[in-house]
PyMOL Python script that loads the backbone (N, CA, C, O; Angstrom):
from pymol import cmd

cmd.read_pdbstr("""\
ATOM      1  N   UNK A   1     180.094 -91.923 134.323  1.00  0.00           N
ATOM      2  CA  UNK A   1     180.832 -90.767 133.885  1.00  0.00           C
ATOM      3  C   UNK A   1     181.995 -91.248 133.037  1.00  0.00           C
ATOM      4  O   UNK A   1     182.723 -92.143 133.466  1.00  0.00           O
ATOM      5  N   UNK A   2     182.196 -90.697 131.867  1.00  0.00           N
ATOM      6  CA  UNK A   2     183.292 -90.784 131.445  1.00  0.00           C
ATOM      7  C   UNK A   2     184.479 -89.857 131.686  1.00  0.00           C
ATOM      8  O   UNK A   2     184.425 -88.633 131.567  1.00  0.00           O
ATOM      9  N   UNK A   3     185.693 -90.649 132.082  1.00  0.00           N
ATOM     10  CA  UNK A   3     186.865 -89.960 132.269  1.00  0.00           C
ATOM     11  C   UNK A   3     188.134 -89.455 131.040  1.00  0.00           C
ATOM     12  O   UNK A   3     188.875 -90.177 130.373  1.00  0.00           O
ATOM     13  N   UNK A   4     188.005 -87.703 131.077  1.00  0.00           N
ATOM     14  CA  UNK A   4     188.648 -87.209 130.036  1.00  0.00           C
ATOM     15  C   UNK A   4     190.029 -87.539 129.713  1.00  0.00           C
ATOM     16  O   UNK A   4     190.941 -86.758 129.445  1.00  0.00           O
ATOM     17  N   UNK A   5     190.052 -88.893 129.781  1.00  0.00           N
ATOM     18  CA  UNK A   5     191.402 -88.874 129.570  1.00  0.00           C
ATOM     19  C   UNK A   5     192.522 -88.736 127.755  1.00  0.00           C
ATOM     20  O   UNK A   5     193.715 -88.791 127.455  1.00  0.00           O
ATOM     21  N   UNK A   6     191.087 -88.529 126.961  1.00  0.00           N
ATOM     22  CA  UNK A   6     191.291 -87.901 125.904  1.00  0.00           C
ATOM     23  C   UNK A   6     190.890 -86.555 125.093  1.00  0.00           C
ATOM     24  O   UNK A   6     190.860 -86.176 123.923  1.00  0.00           O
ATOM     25  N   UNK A   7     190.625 -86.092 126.280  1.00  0.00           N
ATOM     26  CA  UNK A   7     189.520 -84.645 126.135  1.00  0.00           C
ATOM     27  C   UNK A   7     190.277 -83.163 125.430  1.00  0.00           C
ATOM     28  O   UNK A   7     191.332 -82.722 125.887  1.00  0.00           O
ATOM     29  N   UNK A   8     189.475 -82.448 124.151  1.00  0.00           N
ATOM     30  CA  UNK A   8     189.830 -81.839 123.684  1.00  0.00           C
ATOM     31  C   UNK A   8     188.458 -81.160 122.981  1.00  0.00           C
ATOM     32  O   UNK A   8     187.295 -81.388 123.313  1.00  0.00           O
ATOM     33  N   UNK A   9     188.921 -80.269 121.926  1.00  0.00           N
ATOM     34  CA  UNK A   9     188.467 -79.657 121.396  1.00  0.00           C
ATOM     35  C   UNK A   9     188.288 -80.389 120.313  1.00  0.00           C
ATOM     36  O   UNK A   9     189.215 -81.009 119.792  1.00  0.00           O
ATOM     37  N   UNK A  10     186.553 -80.394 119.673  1.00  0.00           N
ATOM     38  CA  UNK A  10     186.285 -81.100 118.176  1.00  0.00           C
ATOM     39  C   UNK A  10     186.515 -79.908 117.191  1.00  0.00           C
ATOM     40  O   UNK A  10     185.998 -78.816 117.427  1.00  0.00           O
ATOM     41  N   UNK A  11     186.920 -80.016 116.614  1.00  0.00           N
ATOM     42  CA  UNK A  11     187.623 -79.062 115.467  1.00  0.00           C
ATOM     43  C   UNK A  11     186.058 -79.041 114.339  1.00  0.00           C
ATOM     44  O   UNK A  11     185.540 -77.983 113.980  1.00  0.00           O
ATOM     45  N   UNK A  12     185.638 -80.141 114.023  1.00  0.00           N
ATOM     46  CA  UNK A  12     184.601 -80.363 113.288  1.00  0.00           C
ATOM     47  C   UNK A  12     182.847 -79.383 113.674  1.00  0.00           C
ATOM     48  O   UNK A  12     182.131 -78.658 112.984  1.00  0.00           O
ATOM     49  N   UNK A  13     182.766 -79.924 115.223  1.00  0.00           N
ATOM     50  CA  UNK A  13     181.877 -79.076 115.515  1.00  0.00           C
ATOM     51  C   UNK A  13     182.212 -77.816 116.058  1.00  0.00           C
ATOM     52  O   UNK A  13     181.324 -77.209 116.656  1.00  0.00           O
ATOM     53  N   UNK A  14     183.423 -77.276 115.948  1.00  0.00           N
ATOM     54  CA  UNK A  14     183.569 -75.756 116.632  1.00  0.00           C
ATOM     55  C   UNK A  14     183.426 -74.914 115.135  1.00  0.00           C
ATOM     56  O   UNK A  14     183.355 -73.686 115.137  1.00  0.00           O
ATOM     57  N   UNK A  15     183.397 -75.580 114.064  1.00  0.00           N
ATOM     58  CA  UNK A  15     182.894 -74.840 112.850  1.00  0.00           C
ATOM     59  C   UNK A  15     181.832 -74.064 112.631  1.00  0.00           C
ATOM     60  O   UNK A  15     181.794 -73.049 111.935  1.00  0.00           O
ATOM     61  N   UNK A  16     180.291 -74.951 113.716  1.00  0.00           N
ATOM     62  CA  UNK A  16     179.729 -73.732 113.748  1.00  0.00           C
ATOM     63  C   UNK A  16     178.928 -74.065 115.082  1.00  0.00           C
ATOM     64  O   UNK A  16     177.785 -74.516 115.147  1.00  0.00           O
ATOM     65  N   UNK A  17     179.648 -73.792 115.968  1.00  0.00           N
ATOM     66  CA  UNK A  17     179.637 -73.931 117.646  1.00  0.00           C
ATOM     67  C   UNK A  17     180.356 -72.519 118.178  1.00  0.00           C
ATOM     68  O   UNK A  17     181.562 -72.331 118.338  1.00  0.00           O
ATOM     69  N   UNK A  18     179.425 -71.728 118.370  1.00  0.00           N
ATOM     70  CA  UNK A  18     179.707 -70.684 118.703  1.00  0.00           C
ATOM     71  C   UNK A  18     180.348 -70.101 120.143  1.00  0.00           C
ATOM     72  O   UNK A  18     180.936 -69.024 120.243  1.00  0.00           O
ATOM     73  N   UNK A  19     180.119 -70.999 121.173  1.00  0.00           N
ATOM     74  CA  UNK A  19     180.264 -71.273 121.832  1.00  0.00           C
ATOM     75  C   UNK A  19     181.949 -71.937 122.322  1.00  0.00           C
ATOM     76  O   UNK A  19     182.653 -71.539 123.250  1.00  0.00           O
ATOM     77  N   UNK A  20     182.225 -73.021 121.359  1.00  0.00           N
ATOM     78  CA  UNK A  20     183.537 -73.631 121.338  1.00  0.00           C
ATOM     79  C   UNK A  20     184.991 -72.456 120.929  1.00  0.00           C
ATOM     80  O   UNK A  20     185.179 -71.870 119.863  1.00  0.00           O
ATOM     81  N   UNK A  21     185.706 -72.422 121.994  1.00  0.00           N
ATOM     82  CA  UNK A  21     186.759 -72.157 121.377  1.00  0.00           C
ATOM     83  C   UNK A  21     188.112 -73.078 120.694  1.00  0.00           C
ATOM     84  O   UNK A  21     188.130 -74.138 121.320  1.00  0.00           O
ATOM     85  N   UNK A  22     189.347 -73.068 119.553  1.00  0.00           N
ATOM     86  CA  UNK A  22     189.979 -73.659 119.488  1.00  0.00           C
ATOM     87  C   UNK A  22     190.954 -73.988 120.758  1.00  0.00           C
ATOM     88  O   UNK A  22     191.290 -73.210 121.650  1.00  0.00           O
ATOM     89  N   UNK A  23     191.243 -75.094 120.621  1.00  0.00           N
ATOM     90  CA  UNK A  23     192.158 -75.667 121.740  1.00  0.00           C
ATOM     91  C   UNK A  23     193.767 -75.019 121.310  1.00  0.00           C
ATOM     92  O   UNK A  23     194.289 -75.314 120.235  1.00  0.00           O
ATOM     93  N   UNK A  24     194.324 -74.258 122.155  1.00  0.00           N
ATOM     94  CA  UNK A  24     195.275 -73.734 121.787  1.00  0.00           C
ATOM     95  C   UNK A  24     196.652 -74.374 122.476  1.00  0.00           C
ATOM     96  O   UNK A  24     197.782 -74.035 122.123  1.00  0.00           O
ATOM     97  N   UNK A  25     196.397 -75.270 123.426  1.00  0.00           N
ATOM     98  CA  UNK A  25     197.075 -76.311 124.048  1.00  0.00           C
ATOM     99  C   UNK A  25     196.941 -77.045 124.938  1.00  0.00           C
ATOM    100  O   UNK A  25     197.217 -77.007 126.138  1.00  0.00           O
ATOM    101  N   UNK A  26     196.195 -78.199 123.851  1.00  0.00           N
ATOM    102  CA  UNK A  26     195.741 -79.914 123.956  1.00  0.00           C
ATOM    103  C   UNK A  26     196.177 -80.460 125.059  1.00  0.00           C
ATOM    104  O   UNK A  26     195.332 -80.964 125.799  1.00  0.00           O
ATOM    105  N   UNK A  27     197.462 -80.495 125.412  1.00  0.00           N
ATOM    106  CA  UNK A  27     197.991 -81.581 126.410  1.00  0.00           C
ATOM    107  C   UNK A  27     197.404 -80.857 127.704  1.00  0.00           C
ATOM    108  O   UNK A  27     196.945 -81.658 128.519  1.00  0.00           O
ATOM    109  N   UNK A  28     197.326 -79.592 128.048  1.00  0.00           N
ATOM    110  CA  UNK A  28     197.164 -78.561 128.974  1.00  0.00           C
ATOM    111  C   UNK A  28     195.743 -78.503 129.618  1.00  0.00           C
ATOM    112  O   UNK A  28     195.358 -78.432 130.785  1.00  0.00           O
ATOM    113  N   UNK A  29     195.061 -78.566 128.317  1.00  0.00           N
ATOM    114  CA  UNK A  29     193.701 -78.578 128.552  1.00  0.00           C
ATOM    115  C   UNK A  29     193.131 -79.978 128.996  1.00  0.00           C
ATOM    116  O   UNK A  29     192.129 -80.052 129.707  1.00  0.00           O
ATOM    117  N   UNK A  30     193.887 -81.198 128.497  1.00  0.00           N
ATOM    118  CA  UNK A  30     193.800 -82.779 128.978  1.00  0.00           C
ATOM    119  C   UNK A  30     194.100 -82.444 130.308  1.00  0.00           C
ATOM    120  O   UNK A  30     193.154 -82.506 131.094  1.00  0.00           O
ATOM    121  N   UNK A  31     195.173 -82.109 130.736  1.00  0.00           N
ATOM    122  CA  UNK A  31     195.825 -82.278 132.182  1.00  0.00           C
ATOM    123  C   UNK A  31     194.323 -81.283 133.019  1.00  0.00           C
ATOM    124  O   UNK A  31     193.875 -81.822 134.031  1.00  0.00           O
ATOM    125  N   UNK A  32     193.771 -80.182 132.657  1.00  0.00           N
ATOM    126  CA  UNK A  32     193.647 -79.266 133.437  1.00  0.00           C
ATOM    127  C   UNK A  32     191.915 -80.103 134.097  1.00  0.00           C
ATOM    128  O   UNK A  32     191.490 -79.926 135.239  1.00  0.00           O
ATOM    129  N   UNK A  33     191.102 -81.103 132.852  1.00  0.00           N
ATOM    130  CA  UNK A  33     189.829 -81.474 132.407  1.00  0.00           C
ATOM    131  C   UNK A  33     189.859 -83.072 133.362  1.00  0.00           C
ATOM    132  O   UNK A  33     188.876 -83.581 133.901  1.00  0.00           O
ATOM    133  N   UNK A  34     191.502 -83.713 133.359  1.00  0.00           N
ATOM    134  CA  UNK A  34     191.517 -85.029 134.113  1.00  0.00           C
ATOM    135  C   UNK A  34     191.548 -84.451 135.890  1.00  0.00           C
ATOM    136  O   UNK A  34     191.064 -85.323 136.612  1.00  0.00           O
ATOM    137  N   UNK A  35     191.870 -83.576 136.439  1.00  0.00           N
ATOM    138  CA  UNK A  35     192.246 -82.611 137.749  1.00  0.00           C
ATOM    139  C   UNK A  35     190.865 -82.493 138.121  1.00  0.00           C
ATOM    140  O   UNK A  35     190.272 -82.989 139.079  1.00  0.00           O
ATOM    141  N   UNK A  36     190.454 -81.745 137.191  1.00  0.00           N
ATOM    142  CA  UNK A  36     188.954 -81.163 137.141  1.00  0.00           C
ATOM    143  C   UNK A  36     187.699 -82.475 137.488  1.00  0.00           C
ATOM    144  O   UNK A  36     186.863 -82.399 138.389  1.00  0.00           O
ATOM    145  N   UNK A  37     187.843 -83.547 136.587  1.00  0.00           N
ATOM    146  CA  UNK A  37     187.006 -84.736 136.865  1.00  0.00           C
ATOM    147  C   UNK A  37     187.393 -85.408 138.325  1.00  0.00           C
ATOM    148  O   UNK A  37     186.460 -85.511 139.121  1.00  0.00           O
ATOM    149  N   UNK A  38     188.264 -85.717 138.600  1.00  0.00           N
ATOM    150  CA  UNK A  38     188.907 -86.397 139.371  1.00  0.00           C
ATOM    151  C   UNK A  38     188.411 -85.794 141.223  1.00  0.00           C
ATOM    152  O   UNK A  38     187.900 -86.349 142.196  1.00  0.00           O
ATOM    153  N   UNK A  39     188.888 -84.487 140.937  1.00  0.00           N
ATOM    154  CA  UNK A  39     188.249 -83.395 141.899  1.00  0.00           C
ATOM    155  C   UNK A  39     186.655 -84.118 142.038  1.00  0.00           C
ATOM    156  O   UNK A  39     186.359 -85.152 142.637  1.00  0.00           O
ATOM    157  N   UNK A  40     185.938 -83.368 141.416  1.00  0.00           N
ATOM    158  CA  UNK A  40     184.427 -84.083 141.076  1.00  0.00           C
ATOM    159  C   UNK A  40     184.169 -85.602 141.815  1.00  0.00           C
ATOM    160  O   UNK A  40     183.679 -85.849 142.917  1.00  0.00           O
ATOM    161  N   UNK A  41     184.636 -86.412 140.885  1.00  0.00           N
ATOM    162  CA  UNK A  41     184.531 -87.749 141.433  1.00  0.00           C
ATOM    163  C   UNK A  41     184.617 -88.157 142.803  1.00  0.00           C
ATOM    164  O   UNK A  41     184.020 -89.093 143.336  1.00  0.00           O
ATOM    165  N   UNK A  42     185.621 -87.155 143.436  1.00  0.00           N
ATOM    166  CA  UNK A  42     185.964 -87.487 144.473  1.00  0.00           C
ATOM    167  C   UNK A  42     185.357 -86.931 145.707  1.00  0.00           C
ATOM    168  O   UNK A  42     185.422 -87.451 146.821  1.00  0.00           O
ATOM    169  N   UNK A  43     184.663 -85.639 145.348  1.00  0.00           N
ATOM    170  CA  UNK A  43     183.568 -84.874 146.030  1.00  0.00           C
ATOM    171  C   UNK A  43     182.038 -85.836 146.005  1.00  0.00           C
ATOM    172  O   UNK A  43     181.317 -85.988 146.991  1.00  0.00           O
ATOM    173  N   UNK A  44     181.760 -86.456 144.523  1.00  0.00           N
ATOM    174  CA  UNK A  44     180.869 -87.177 144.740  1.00  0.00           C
ATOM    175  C   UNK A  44     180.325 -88.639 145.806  1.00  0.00           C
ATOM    176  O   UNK A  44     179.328 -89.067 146.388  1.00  0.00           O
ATOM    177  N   UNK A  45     181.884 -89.000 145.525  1.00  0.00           N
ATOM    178  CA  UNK A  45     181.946 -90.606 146.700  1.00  0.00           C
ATOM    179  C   UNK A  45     182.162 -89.851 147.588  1.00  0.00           C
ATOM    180  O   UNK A  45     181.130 -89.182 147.546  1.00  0.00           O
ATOM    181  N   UNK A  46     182.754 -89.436 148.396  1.00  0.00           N
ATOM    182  CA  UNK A  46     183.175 -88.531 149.881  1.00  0.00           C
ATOM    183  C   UNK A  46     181.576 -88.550 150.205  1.00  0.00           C
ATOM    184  O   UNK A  46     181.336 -89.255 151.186  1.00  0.00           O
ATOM    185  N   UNK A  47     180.157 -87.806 149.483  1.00  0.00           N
ATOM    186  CA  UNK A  47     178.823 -87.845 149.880  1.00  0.00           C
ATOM    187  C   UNK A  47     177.770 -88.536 149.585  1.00  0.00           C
ATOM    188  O   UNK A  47     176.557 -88.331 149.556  1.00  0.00           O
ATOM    189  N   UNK A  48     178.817 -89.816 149.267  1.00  0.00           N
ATOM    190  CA  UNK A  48     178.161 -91.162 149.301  1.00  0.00           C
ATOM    191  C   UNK A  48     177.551 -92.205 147.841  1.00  0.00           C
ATOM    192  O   UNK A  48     177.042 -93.323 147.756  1.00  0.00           O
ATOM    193  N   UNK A  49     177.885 -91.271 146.979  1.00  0.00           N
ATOM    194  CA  UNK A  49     177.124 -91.517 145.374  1.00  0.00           C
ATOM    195  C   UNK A  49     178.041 -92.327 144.931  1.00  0.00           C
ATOM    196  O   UNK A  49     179.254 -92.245 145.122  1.00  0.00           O
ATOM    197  N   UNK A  50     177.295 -93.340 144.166  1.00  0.00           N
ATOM    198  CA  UNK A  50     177.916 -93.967 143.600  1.00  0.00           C
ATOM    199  C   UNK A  50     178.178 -93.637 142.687  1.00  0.00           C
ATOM    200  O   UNK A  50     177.632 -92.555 142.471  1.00  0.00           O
ATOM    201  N   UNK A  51     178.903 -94.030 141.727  1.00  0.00           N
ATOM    202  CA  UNK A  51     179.251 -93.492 140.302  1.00  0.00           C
ATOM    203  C   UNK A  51     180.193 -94.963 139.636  1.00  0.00           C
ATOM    204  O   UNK A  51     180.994 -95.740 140.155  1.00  0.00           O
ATOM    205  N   UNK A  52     179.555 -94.819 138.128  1.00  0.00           N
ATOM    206  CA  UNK A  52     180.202 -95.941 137.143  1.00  0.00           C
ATOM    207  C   UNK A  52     181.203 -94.612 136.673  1.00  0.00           C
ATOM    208  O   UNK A  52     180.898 -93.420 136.703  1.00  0.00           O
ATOM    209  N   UNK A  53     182.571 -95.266 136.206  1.00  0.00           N
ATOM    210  CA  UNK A  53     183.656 -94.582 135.499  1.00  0.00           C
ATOM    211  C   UNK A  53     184.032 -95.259 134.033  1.00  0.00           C
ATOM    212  O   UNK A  53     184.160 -96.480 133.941  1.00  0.00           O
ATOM    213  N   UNK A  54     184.173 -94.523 133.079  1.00  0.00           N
ATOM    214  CA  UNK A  54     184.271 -95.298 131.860  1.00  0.00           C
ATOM    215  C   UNK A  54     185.619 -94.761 131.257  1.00  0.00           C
ATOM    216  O   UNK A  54     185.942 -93.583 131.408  1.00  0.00           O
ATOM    217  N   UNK A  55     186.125 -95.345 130.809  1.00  0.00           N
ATOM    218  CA  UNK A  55     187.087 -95.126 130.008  1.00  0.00           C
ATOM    219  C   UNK A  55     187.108 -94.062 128.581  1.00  0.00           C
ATOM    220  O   UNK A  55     185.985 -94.033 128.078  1.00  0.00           O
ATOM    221  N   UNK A  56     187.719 -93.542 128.130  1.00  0.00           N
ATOM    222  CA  UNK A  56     186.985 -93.230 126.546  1.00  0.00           C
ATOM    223  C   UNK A  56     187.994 -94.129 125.263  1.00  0.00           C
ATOM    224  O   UNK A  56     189.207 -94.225 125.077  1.00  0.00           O
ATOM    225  N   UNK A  57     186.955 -94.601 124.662  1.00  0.00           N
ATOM    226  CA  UNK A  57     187.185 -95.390 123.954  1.00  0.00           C
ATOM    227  C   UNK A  57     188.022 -95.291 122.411  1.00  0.00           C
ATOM    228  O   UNK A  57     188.777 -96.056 121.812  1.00  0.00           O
ATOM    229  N   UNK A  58     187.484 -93.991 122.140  1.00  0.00           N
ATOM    230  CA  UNK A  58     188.372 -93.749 120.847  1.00  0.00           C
ATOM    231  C   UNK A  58     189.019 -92.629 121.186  1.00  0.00           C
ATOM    232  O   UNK A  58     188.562 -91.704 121.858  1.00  0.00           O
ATOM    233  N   UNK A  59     190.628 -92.762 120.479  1.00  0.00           N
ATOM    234  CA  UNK A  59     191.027 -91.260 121.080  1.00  0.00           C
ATOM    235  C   UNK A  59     190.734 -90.072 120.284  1.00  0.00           C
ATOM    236  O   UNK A  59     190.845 -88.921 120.706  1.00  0.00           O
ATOM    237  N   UNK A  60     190.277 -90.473 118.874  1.00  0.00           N
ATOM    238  CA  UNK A  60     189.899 -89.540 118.043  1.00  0.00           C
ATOM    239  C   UNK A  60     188.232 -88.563 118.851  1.00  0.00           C
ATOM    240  O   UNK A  60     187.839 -87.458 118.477  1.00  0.00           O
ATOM    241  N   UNK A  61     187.672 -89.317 119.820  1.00  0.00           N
ATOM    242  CA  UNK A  61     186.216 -88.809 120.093  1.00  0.00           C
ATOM    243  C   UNK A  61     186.690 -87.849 121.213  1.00  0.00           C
ATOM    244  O   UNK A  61     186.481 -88.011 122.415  1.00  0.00           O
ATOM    245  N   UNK A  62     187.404 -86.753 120.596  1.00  0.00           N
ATOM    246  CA  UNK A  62     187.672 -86.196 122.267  1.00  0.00           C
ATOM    247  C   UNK A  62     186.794 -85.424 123.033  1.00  0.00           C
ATOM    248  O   UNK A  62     186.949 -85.064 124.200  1.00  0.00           O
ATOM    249  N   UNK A  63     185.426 -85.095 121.931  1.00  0.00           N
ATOM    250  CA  UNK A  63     184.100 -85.180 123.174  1.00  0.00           C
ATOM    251  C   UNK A  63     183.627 -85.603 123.466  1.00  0.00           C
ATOM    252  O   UNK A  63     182.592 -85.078 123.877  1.00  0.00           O
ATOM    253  N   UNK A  64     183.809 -87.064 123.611  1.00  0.00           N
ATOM    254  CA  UNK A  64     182.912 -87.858 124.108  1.00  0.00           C
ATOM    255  C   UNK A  64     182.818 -88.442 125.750  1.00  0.00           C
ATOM    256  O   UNK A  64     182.540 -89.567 126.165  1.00  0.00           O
ATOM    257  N   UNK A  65     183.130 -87.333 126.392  1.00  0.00           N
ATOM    258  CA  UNK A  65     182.779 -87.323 127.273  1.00  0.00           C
ATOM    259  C   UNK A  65     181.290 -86.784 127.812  1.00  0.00           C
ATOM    260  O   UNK A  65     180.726 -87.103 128.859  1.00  0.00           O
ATOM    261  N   UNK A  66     180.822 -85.848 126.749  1.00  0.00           N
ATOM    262  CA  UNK A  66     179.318 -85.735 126.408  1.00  0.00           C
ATOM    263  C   UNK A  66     178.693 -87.061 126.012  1.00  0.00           C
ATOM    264  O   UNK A  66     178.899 -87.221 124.809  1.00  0.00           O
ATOM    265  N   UNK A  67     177.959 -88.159 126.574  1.00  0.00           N
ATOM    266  CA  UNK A  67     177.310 -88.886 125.788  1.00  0.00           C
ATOM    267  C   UNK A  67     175.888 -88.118 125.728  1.00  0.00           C
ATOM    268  O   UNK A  67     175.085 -88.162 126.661  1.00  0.00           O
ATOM    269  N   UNK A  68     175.691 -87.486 124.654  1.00  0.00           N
ATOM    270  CA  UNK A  68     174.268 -86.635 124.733  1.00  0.00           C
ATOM    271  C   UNK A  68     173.924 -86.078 125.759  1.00  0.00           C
ATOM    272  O   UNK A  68     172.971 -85.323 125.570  1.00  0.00           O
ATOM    273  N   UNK A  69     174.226 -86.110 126.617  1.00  0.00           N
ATOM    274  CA  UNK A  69     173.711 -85.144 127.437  1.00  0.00           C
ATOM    275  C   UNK A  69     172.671 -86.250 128.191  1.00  0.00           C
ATOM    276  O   UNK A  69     171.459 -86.061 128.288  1.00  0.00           O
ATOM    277  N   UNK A  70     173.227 -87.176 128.590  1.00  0.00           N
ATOM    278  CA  UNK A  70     171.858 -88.106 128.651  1.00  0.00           C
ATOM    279  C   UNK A  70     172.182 -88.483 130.149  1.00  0.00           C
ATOM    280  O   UNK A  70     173.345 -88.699 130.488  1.00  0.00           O
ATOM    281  N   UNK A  71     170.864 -88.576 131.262  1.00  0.00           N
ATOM    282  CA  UNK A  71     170.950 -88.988 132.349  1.00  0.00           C
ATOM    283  C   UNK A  71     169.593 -89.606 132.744  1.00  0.00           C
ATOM    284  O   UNK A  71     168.840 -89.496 131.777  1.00  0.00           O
ATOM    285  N   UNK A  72     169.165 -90.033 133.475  1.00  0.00           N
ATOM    286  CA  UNK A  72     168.370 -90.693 133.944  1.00  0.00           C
ATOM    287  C   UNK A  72     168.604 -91.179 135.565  1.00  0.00           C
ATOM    288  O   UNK A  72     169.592 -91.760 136.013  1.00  0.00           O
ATOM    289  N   UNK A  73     167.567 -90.821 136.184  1.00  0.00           N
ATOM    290  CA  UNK A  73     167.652 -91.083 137.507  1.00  0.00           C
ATOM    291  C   UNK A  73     166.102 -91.962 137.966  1.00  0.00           C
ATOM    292  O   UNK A  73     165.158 -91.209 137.726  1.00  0.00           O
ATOM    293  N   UNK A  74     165.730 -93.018 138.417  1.00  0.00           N
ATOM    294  CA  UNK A  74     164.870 -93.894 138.820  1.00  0.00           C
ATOM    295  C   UNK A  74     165.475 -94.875 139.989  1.00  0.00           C
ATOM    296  O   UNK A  74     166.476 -95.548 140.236  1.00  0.00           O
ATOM    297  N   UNK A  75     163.562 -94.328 140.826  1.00  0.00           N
ATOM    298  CA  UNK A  75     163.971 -95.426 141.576  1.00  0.00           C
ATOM    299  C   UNK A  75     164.014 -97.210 142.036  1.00  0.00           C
ATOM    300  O   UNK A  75     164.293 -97.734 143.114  1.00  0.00           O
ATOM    301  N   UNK A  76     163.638 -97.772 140.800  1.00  0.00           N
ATOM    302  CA  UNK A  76     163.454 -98.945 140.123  1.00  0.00           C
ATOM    303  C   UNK A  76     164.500 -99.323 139.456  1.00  0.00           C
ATOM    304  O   UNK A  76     165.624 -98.821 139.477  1.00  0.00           O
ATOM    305  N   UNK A  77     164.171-100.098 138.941  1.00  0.00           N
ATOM    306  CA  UNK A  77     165.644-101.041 137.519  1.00  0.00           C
ATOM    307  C   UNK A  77     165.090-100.523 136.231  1.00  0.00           C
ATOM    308  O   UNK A  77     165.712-100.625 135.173  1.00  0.00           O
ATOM    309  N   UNK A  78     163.806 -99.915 136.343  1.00  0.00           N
ATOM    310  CA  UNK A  78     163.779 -99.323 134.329  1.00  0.00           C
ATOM    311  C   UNK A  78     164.721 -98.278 133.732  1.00  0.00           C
ATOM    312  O   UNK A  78     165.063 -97.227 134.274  1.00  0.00           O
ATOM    313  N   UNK A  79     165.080 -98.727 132.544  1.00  0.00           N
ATOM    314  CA  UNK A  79     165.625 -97.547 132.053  1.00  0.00           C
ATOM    315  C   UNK A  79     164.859 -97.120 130.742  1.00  0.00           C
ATOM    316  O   UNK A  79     164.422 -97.940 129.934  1.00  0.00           O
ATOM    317  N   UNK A  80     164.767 -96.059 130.642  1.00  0.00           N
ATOM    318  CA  UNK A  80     164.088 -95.314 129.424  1.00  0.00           C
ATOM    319  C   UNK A  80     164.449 -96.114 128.129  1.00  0.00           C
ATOM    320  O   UNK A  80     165.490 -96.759 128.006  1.00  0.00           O
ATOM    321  N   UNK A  81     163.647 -96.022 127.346  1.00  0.00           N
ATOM    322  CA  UNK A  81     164.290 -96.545 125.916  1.00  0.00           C
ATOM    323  C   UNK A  81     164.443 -98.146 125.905  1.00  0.00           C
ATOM    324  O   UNK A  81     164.625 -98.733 124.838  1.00  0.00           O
ATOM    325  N   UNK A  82     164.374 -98.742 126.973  1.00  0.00           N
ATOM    326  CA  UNK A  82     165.078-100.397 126.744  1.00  0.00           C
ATOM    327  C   UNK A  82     163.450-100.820 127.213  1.00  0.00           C
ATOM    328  O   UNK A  82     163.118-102.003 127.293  1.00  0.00           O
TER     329      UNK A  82
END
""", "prot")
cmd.dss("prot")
cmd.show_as("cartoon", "prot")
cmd.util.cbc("prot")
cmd.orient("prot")
């Protein structure tokens, strides 16, 4: 999971993301999205799951806490694609 600790609104794709609203205050919506994960995370280990935590890497990517939408669950060592 990546942790929002730069999380916002993409201005680029809310152009035609119908769905997206503008972020009308950034710091607010950071604070409200790091509460929100954290909560989560912490419901998840409490019932035993493990979980990797990632950092986000650019602060300009502030959705990238979406990595595609991508998950994978197996009960082996394969992962799709590799």
């Amino acid at each position: 999971m990546i942790e929002p600790t730069n999380f916002g609104s993409n201005e680029e794709a809310s152009l035609d993301n119908y769905w997206m609203e503008k972020d009308t205050n950034p710091e607010e919506t950071k604070i409200e999205a790091l509460s929100e994960f954290n909560a989560f995370t912490d419901k998840l280990k409490e019932k035993g799951v493990d979980i990797l935590i990632y950092q986000q890497c650019h602060e300009k990517a502030m959705d990238s806490v979406f990595p595609n939408n991508w998950i994978s669950t197996h009960k082996n060592e394969n992962i799709p694609g590799n």
